[in-house]
C-alpha positions, 0 to 999 in steps of 0.5 A: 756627359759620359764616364771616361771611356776605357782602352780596350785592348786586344786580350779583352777582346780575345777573352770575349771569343774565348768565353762566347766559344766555350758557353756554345759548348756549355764548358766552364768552370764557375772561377771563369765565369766569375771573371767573365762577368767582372771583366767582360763588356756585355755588348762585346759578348752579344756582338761576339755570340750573335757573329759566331751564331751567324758563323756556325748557322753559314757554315752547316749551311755550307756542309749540307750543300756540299753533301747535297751536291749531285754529280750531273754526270749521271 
């Protein structure tokens, strides 16, 4: 049998975002990444950073499609 499973509420998963987005950039204080890591789920942080990566990875993909891109007029 399993522990008693804890709510997760909203905050929990918006603190997640929050700590994903600002290790992208490497900005954190160490107070804050303390916290993180008492209070954060680790599979939440993996399911974030891999959609994020995922986000970032499509949307270069994008921009470079978009520069690309030819008139066919010519």
């Amino acid at each position: 049998m399993s522990g008693p499973k804890l709510p997760v509420s909203k905050t929990s998963w918006l603190r997640t975002i929050q700590a994903v987005l600002w290790s992208f950039i490497g900005l954190r204080k160490n107070a804050e990444y303390q916290q993180d890591i008492e209070k954060l789920n680790p599979f939440h942080i993996i399911g974030v950073a891999i959609g994020a990566a995922l986000l970032f990875v499509l949307g270069l993909i994008a921009l470079v499609n978009w520069v690309v891109v030819q008139p066919t007029g010519l």
